[in-house]
N, C-alpha and C positions, 0 to 999 in steps of 0.2 A: 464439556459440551458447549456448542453455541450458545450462545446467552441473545436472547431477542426478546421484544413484545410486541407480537405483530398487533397494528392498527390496521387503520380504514384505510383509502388511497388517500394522499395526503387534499389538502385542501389548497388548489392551485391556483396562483391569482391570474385575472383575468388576463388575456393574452399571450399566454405564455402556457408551452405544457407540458412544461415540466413534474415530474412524480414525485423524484427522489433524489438524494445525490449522495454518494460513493466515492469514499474515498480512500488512498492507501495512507502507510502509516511509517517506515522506516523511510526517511529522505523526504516525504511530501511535509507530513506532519509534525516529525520531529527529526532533529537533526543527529540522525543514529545512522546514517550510510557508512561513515569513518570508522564508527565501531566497530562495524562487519569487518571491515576490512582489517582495521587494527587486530582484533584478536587473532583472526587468521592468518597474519603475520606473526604475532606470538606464539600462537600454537606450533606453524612449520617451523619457523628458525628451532621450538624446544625440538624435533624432530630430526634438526639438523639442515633446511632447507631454507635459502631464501627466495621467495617473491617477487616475481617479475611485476614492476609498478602495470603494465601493459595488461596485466591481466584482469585488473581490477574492473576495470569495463565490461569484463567477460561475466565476470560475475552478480556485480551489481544488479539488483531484482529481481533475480531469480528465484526457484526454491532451494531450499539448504539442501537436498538429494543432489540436484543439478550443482551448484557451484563446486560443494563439498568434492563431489565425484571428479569435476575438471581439475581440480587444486592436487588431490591426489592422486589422477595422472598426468599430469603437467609437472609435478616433480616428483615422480616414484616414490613418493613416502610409504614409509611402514607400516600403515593404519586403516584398521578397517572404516569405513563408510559409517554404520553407526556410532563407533568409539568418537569418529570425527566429530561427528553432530552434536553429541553429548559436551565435549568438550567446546564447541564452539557456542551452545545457547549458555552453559554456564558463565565462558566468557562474556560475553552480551552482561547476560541477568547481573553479573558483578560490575560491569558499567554502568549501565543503565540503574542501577541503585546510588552508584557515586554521584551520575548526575545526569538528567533529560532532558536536554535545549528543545523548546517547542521550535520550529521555523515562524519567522517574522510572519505576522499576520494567522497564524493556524487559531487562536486563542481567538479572536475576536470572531473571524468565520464560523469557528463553531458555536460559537455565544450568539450569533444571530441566525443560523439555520435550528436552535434549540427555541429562540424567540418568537420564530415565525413558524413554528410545528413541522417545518420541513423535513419527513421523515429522513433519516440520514443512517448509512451505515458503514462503517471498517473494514475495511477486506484487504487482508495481508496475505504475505505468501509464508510471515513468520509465525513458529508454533503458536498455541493457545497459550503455555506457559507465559513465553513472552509479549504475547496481547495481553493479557491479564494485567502483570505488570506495568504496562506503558498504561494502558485505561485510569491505572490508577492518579496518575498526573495531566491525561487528555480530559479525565471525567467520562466515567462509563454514563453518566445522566446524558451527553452529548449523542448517544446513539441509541437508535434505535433495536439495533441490528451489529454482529462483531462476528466477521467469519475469519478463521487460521487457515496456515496451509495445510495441518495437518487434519483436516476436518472434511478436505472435499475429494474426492478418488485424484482430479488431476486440479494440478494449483495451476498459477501461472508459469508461462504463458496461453495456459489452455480456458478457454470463455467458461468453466466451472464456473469460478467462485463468484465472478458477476453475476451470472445465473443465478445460481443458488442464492444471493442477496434480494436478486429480484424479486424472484419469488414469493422469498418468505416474506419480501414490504409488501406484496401485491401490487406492484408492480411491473408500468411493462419496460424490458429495460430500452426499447429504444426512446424511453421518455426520460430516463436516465441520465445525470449531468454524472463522469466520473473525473477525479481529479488523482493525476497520476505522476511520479518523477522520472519513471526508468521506460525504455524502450518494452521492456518485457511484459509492466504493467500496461503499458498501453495494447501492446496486442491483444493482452487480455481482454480488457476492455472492448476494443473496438469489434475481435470476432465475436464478443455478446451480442454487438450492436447497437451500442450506448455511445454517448455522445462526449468526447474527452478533451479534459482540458488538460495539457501535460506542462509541467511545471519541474523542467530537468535539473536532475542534481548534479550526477556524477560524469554524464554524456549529453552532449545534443539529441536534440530530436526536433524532426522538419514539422510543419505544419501539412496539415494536409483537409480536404474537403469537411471531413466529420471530425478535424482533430485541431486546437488552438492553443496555441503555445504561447506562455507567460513567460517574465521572468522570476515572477515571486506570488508568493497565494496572497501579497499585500493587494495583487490588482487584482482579486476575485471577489465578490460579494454577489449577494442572492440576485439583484437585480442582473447583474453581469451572466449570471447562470441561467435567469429566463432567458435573455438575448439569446443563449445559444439556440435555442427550438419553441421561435415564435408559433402561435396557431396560425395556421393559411388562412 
């Protein structure tokens, strides 16, 4: 299940009005994008298949239904959809045990939106299993709020899980700062109507009116996050 403790609306400092901020966790947080990728070139080639480098963009941020699905018709493998899945979060869970590289700056970011009460939550598009897991080296104390992809009818790129975060902080999400790496999380995001800061791993991604593009979460800190949605 969800693990949350919903509070108050957070306590906003003046001029600025912002709520909450949301953020992803494979590629933004920690540097786990390759691992996707990696296993699932281990797993097709045991299959007998290999992986066109080009497609990895295809799948990057998505949900494991979606990539899964494209991987195994883009090379006719032999496997069904949930065998795939199975074997793919084990592969993850045995890396991610070997070893979990925060991204440059995620550790300090979160150590000052926990300083300043800023409610904050996790919204991935990967199981609970593997949330559970990586919390244990992000610091489940750092959120308030930890939503999977297996947890909401539609993950991303559909505005659910921002939703559903929203909510449960009591918040509204277009008061919402979200910080995202992949294209896919950002649509997410954006159809909620949250205000995003994309911070690309694997692909580019353009800036656009409600959307500010970094090159690293080094240059994000809370004051940076009010800027985004001054009070009029």
């Amino acid at each position: 299940m969800t693990s949350t403790v919903p509070a108050p609306v957070t306590r906003t400092a003046e001029g600025s009005a912002l709520q909450a901020v949301l953020l992803d966790m494979d590629g933004t947080l920690v540097d786990t994008e390759g691992f996707w990728w990696d296993v699932e070139v281990e797993i097709f080639a045991g299959l007998g298949h290999a992986l066109d480098d080009s497609w990895r963009h295809v799948v990057v941020g998505g949900p494991m239904s979606r990539s899964a699905g494209f991987l195994i018709e883009a090379t006719g493998a032999d496997i069904a959809l949930a065998d795939l899945t199975v074997l793919l979060n084990e592969g993850f869970e045995d890396r991610i045990t070997r070893a979990l590289p925060l991204m440059p700056g995620a550790a300090r970011l979160l150590a000052e939106l926990a300083e300043q009460e800023v409610p904050t939550a996790l919204v991935s598009a990967s199981h609970r299993r593997i949330i559970d897991r990586v919390l244990t080296s992000l610091g489940a104390e750092n959120f308030r709020l930890s939503v999977a992809g297996d947890e909401v009818a539609r993950t991303k790129p559909y505005p659910d899980p921002y939703l559903f975060a929203a909510a449960r902080l009591g918040v509204d999400p277009a008061r919402c700062a979200v910080i995202e790496d992949t294209a896919t999380g950002v649509a997410s995001a954006e159809a909620a109507g949250c205000h995003v800061v994309a911070v690309p791993s694997v692909a580019p991604i353009a800036p656009s009116p409600r959307r500010t593009v970094v090159p690293s979460l080094e240059q994000i800190d809370l004051t940076f996050l009010r800027g985004l949605m001054p009070l009029r």
